[in-house]
C-alpha positions in Angstrom: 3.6 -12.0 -16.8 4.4 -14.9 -14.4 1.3 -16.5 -13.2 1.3 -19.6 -10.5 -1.3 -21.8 -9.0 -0.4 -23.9 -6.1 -2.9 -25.6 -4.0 -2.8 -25.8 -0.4 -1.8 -28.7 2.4 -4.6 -31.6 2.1 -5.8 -30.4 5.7 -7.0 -27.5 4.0 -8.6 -27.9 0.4 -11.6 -28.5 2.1 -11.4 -24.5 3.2 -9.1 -23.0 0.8 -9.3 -23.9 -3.3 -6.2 -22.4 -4.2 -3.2 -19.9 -3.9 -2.6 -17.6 -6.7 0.1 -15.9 -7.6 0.7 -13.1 -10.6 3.1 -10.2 -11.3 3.3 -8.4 -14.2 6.7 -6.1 -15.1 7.1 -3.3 -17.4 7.4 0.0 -17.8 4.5 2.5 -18.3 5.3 2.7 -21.6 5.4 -0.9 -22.3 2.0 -1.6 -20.5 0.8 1.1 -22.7 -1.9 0.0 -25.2 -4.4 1.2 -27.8 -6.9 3.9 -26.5 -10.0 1.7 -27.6 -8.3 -1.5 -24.9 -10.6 -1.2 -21.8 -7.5 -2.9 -20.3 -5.3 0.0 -19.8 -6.0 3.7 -18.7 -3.8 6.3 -19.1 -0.8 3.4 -19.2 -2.0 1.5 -16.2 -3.3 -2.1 -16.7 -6.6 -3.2 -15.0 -7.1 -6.8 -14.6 -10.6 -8.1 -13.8 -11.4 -10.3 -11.3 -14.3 -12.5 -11.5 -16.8 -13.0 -8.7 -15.6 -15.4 -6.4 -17.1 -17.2 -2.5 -14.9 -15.3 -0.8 -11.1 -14.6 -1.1 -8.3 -12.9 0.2 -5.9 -10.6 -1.5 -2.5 -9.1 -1.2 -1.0 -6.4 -3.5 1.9 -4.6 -4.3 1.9 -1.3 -6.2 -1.9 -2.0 -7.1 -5.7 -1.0 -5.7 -8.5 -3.3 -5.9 -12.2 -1.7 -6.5 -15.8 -3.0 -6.0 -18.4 -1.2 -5.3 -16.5 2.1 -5.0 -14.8 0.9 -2.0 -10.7 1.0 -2.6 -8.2 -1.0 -1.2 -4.7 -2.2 -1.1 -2.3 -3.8 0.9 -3.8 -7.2 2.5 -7.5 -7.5 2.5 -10.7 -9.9 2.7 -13.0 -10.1 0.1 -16.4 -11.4 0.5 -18.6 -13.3 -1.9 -19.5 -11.2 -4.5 -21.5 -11.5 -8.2 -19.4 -8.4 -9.7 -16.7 -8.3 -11.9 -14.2 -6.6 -9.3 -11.0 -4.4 -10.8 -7.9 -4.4 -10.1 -5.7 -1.3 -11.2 -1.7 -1.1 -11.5 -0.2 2.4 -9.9 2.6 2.0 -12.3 4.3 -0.5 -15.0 4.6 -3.5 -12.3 2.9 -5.4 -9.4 2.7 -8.4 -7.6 -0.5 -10.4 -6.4 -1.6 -12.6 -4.3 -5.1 -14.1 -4.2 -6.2 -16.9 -1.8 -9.3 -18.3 -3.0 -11.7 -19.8 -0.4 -14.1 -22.6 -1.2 -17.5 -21.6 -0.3 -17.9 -21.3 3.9 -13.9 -21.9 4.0 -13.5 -18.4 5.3 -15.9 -18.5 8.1 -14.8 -22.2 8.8 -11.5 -20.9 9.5 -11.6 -17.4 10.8 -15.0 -17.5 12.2 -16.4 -14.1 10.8 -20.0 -13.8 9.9 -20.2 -13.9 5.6 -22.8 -11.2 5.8 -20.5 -8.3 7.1 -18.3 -8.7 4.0 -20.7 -9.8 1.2 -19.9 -7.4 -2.0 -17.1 -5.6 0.5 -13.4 -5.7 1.0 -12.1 -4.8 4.6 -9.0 -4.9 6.5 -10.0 -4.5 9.6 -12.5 -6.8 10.5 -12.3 -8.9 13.8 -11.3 -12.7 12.8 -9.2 -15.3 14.3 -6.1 -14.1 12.0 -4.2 -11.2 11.7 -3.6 -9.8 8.5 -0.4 -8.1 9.3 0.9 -11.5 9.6 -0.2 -12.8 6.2 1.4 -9.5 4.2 4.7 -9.6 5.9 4.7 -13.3 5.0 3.8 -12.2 1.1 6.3 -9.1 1.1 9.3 -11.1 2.7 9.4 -14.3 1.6 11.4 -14.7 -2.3 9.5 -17.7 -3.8 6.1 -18.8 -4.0 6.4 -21.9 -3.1 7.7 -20.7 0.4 4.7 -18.4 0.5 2.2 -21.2 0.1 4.5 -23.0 2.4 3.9 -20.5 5.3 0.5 -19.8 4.7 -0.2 -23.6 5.0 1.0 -23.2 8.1 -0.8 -19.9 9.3 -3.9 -21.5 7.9 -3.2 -24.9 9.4 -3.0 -23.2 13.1 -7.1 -21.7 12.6 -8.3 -25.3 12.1 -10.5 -26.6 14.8 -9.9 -29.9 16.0 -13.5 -30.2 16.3 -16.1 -30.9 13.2 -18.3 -28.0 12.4 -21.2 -29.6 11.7 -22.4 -26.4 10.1 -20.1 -26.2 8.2 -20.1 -29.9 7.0 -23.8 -29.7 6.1 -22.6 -27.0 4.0 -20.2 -28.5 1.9 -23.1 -31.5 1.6 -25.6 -29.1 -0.2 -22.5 -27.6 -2.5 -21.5 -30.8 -3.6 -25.8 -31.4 -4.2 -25.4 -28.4 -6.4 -23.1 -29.4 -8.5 -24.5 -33.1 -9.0 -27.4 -31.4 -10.0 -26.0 -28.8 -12.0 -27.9 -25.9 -10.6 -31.2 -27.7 -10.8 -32.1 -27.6 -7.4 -34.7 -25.4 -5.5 -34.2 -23.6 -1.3 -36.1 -26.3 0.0 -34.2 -29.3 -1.7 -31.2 -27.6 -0.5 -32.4 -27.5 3.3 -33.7 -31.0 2.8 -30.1 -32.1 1.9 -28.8 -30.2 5.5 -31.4 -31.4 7.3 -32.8 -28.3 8.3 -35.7 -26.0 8.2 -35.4 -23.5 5.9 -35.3 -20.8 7.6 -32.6 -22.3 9.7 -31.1 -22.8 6.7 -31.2 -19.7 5.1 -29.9 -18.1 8.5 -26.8 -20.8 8.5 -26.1 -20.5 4.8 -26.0 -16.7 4.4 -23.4 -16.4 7.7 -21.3 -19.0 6.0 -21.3 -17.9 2.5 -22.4 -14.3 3.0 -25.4 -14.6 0.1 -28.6 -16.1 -0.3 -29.0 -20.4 -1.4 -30.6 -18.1 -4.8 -27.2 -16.3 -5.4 -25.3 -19.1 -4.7 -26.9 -21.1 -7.5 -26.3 -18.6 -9.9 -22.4 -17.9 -9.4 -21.6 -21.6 -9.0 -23.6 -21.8 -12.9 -21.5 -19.7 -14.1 -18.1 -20.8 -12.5 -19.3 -24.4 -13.9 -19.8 -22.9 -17.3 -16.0 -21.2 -17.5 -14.4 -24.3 -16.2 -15.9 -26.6 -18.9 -15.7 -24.2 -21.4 -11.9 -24.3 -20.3 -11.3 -27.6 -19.8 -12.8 -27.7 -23.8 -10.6 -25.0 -25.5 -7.5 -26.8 -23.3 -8.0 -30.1 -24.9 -8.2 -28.3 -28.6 -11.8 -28.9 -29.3 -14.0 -26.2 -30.4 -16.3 -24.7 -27.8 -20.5 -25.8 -28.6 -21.5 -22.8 -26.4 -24.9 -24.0 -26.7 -24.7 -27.1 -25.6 -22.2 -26.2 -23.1 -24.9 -23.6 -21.4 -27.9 -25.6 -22.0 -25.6 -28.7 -20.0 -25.5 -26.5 -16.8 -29.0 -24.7 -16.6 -29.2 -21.8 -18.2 -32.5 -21.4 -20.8 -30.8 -20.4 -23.8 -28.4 -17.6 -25.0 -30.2 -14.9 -23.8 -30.2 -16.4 -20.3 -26.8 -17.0 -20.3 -26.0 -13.8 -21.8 -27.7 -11.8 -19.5 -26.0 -13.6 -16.2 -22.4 -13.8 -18.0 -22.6 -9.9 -18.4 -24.0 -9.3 -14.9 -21.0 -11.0 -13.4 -18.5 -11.3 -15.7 -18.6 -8.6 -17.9 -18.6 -10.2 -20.9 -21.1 -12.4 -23.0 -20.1 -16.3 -23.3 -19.2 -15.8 -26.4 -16.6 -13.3 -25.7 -15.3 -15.9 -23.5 -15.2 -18.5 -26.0 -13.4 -16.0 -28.2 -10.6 -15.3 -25.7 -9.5 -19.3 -26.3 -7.5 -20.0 -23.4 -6.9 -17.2 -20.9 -4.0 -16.5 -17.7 -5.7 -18.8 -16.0 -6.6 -22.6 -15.7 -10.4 -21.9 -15.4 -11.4 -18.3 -16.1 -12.4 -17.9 -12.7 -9.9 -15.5 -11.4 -8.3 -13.0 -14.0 -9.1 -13.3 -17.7 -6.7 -11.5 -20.6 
């Protein structure tokens, strides 16, 4: 399995987290694994991806799900709070999963959230064209070129102009976090200066979900990464105080959000030590 993270230019980490590269190789055979491993079916791997703000993804010899919409190729994906698979047509493929920060996609392509909340699409009227991004991903060798490019492609989108929108935005994510979900609608269209219902109108075409949902997946993104950031330094895990640190109740809370979103209970998570990734949030082993 090769698996690479490379973050973009510094003109764009305000839009775009990350780049994220993974393919797998092997025969059926090989991929092949116990019948009781939710992982594989009838020799094909499926990889889960965790709800994200908004991403988009390019495959090779693979289909995405959510929702019991399909797709392959080059795609957008809105924000989402379900576990989204991703199913190999054979022994190999190759990914490619740009991972927005929350707003980046509108920012930068100017599409209204809403239309692709919980979807995938690729043919949806933005300020890019897709065709360009998945030659860019099925030509170029290296992934370092790839990012590279997209910098590049991306770079072109960005308005000279500051969307002030879009800056009061990233103003109330950054209040979320400080405040570690603890923060109510109207605190959060305080902090934008807004009313709420112009706020709720503004976030929802950025982000594509409600200030409610929002607070919710960024909990439990929170929780991963410092659960992460835990089992990376060699400590054990305190899964209670780690959960009670970012908002949730108790176990039962947590529980019951971890397994609406992720699939899995946090313990499960704590079990799986340190995953394919850096912070749990894109695919998990």
């Amino acid at each position: 399995m090769f698996y690479q993270i490379i973050k973009p230019s510094k003109s764009l980490h305000k839009h775009i987290n990350r780049y994220v590269f993974v393919r797998a190789e092997g025969s059926t055979d090989t991929m092949q694994a116990p019948s009781d491993d939710p992982r594989f079916i009838n020799g094909k791997h499926v990889q889960p991806l965790l709800p994200n703000y908004g991403s988009m993804i390019c495959v090779r010899n693979a289909i995405v799900k959510i929702a019991d919409i399909i797709a392959d190729g080059v795609f957008l994906l809105g924000a989402n709070q379900t576990t989204i698979t991703l199913t190999t047509m054979s022994g190999w493929f190759e990914g490619l999963l740009i991972d927005f920060e929350p707003g980046g996609m509108h920012a930068l392509f100017g599409i209204d959230m809403q239309q692709l909340c919980g979807k995938v699409r690729n043919n949806i009227q933005c300020k890019l064209d897709l065709n360009t991004i998945e030659k860019i991903f099925k030509e170029t060798p290296d992934a370092e070129n790839i990012a590279l490019k997209l910098d590049i492609a991306f770079g072109n989108l960005l308005s000279p102009q500051d969307d002030i929108n879009y800056s009061r935005i990233c103003k109330v994510v950054s209040a979320c976090d400080s405040s570690n979900g603890d923060i109510s609608a109207t605190e959060m269209a305080q902090t934008a200066c807004l009313s709420e219902r112009q706020f709720l109108r503004i976030f929802k075409q950025y982000v594509g979900i409600s200030p409610k949902q929002f607070i919710r997946l960024r909990r439990f993104h929170s929780t991963l990464q410092d659960m992460q950031q835990q089992a990376a330094k060699g400590e054990k895990i305190d899964l209670l105080s780690t959960i009670l640190n970012h908002g949730y109740y108790d176990l039962s809370h947590a529980a019951l959000e971890f397994q609406q979103m992720g699939c899995l209970s946090p313990s499960h998570f704590r079990m799986l030590g340190i995953p394919l990734t850096d912070d749990f949030s894109i695919f998990f082993a």
